[in-house]
N, C-alpha and C positions, 0 to 999 in steps of 0.2 A: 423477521426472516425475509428474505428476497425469495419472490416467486418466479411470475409473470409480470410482476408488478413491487414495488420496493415498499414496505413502511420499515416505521423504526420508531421505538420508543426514544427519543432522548433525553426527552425535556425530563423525565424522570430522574435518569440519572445523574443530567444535570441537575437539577433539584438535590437530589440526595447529598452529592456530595457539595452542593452549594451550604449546605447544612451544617456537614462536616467541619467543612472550612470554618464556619460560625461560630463552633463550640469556644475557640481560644480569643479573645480580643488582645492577646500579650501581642507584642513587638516582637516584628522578626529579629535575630541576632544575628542570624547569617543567611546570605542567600545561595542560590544555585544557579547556576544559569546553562540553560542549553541553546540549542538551534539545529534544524535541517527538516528533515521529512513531515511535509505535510499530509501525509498518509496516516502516520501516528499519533497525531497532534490533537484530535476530539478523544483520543485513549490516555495521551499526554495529560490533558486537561481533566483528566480524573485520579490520573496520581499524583499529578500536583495538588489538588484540594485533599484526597483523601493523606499523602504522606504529611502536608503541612499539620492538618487535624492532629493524625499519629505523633507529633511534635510538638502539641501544645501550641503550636505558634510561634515557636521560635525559631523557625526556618521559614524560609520564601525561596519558593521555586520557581523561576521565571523560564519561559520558551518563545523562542521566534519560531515560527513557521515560514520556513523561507525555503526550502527542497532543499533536497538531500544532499546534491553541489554544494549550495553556498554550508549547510551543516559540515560537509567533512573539511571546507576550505577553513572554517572558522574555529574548528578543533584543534586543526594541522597550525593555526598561526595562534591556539591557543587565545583566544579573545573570549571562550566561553569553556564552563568547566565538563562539558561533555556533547557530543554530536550527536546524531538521527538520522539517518540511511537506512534507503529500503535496498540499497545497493550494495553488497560487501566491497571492501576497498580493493583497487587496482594492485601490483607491484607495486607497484609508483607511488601509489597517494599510500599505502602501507610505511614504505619506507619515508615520504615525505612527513607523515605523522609522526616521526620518530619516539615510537615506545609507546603505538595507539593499541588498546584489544580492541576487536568485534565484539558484541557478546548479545547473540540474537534474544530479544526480549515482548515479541510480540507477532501475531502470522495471522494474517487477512490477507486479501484478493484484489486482484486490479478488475474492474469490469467494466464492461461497456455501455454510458448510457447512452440510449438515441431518443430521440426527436421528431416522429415522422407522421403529420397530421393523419388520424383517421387507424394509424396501426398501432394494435396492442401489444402485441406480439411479433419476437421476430428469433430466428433461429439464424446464425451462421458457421463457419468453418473456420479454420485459421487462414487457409488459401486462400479464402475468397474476403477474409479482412485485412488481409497482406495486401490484395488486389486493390482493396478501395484503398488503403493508405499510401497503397505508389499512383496512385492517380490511374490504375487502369481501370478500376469498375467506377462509375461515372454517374449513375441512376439508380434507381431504388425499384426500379422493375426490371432490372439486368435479369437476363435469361438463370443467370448461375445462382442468385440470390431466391428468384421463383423456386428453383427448381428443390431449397432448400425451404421452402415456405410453401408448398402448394393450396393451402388453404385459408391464405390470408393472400389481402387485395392490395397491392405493392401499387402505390402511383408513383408515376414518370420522375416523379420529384428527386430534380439535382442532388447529387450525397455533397455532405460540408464534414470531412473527416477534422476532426479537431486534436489537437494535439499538447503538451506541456512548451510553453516556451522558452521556460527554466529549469535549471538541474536537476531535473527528476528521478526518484527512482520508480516512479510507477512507471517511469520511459522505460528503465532498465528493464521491467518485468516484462513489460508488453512486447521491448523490442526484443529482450534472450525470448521470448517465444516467439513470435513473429522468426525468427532464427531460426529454431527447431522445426519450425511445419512450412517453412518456404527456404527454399534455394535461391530464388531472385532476390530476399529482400536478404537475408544474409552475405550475399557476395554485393550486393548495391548499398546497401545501409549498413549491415551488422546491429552490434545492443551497445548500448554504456547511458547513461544517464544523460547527455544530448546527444540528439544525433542528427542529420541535416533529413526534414521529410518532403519530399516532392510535392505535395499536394495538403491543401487546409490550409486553416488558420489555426495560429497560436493561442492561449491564455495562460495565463501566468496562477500559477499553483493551481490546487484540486478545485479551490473556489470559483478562479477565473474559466478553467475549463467546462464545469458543471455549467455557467452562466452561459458562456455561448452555445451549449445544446440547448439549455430549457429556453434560449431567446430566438434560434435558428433551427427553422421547419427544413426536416432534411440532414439534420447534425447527426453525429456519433462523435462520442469521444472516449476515450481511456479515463477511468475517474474511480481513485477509490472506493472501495464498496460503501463506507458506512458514509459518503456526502451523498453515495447514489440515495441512500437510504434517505438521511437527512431531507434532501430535494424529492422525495417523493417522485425519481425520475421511475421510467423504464428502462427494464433493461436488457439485452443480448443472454440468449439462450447459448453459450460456445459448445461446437464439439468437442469434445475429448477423444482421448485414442481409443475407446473403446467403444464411439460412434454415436454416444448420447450424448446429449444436450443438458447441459448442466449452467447453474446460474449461480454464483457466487454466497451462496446460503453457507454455515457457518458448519455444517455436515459433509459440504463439496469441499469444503476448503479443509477441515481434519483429514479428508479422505486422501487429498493430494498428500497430506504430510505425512503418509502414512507411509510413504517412498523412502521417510529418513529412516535407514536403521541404526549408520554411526556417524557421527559429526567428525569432520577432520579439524586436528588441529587451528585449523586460520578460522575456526568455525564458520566458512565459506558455504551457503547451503541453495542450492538450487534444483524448484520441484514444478518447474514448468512442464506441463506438456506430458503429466506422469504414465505409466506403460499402461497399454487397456486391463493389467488386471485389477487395476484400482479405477472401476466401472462407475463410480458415484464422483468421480475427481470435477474438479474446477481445475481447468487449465494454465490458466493465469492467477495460480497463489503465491504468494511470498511470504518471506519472512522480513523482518523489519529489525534491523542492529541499533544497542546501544557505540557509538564508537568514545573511549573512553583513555584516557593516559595514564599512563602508569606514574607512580610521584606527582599524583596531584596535590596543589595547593591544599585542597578541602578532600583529601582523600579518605579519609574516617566516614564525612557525610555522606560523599556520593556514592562510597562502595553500599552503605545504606538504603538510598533510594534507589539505585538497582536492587539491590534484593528486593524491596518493599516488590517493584515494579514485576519482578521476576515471578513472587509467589502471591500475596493479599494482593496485588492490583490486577491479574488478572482475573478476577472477579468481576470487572466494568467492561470485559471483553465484550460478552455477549450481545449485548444490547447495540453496541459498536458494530457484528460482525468479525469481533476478530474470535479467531478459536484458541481456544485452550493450548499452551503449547507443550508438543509430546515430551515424554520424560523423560527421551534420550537427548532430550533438545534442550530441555528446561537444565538437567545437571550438567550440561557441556557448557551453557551459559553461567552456571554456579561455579565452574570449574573458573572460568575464566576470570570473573568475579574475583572470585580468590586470592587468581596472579596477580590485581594490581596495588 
């Protein structure tokens, strides 16, 4: 659970399904291959051992973690037999995929980790993290930031906002919110999975950015919840619309998707920023798509491991941080499943 503070079981589940995997020493006969979102990639890594198990061994599932860009780019030019996005696809990159589903299979949080010697604890807004990431809040004892922490001892210490430097879709989450609760960064930046940011330094996937907070006194950055977990970072208390401070625990983030009542079509689903009557919300939750072709090569197997992924592998959610996904969500994903 994420508190004030981040643990996480992994190595367990690693273990488990390291296990799993073990039961079959046969030859794979056929493999899989994906690529994109490093958000789902530690969730990835558990239905790949657990669906190979379920196989006997005669499948191999391989993934890159390379963001959700290069995933939808390597879908669209077909180099791999399915894609990873925490970002639903454009107009554009829809129609460039020619005859891609969405088909959302996974819902965890973007959160914030920081780095600031001496503080445990820290609470902020979306305005006033809009503010540090356009370079106008500059210090860590900024009046705006005190005034949301009055009982914690904020030093002078320079902010080092941290950012993705590659195709992100945790960009996508952070920046369609950063949209909804700021006017200036919407009409200066707007969202999509890059975008240009005035202020910070870059790292490259969840790994690269977690590194430069936990190496830089004064960092925040946007970082998957379950690496927050992993790294044993701290993390950002965000308000919600209903004025509490909530942290990306696996009850904030059902609560945001609690928003979904029906899926449309493009199964497109966005639950940033949810109305204050969903009081327990994480602001910055997502959903996470398989992006998938229709007349696949290996379309028997892969409609398979989605399902697998859809129903028995969220099982390994928890422990990840990701939540369970609701049932209006989970059958629009079975529907889509179907169509290919």
């Amino acid at each position: 659970m994420i508190r004030n503070r981040l643990f996480g079981v992994l190595s367990a589940t690693v273990v488990m399904t390291g296990c799993m995997a073990a039961i079959s020493t046969a030859v794979a006969s056929a493999t899989l291959t994906g690529a994109g979102s490093s958000l789902v990639a530690p969730l990835m890594s558990n239905w790949q051992n657990g669906f190979e198990a379920r196989m006997n061994g005669t499948v191999k599932v391989t993934y890159a973690s390379v963001g959700s860009g290069t995933g939808i780019a390597q879908i669209t030019a077909r180099t791999v037999d399915f894609g990873a996005s925490d970002a639903p696809l454009t107009p554009e990159q829809a129609s460039a995929c020619n005859g891609c589903v969405q088909i959302p299979w996974g819902l965890t949080a973007t959160g914030l980790g920081f780095n600031i010697k001496g503080v445990k604890k820290l609470r902020l807004s979306g305005k006033v993290i809009a503010a540090i990431y356009m370079g106008r809040i500059t210090k860590w004892n900024d009046p705006k930031i005190k005034k949301l922490n009055p009982k914690t001892h904020l030093p002078g210490t320079p902010i080092t906002p941290v950012y993705r430097s590659d195709g992100s879709g945790d960009t996508y989450a952070f920046t369609n919110y950063l949209s909804k609760i700021s006017k200036a960064w919407k009409n200066e930046r707007g969202f999509a999975t890059s975008v240009s940011f005035p202020a910070g330094v870059g790292g490259k996937g969840n790994a690269g950015v977690t590194s430069v907070v936990q190496t830089t006194n004064g960092a925040i950055g946007y970082i998957s919840a379950s690496y927050i977990i992993a790294a044993g970072m701290r993390a950002v208390a965000v308000e919600n619309e209903a004025g509490n401070f909530e942290f990306p625990n696996i009850k904030n983030i059902a609560n945001a998707a609690e928003m979904v009542k029906k899926v449309p079509a493009s199964n497109e689903l966005h639950i940033v920023d949810p109305p204050k009557k969903f009081k327990a919300a994480y602001p910055i939750s997502t959903f996470t798509y398989c992006i998938a072709p229709h007349n696949a090569p290996q379309k028997g197997l892969l409609s398979e491991f989605i399902g697998y992924a859809l129903t028995t592998g969220q099982k390994y959610g928890a422990a990840l941080d990701f939540a369970e996904l609701p049932k209006v969500v989970k059958k629009a994903g079975q529907r889509a499943l179907a169509s290919l």
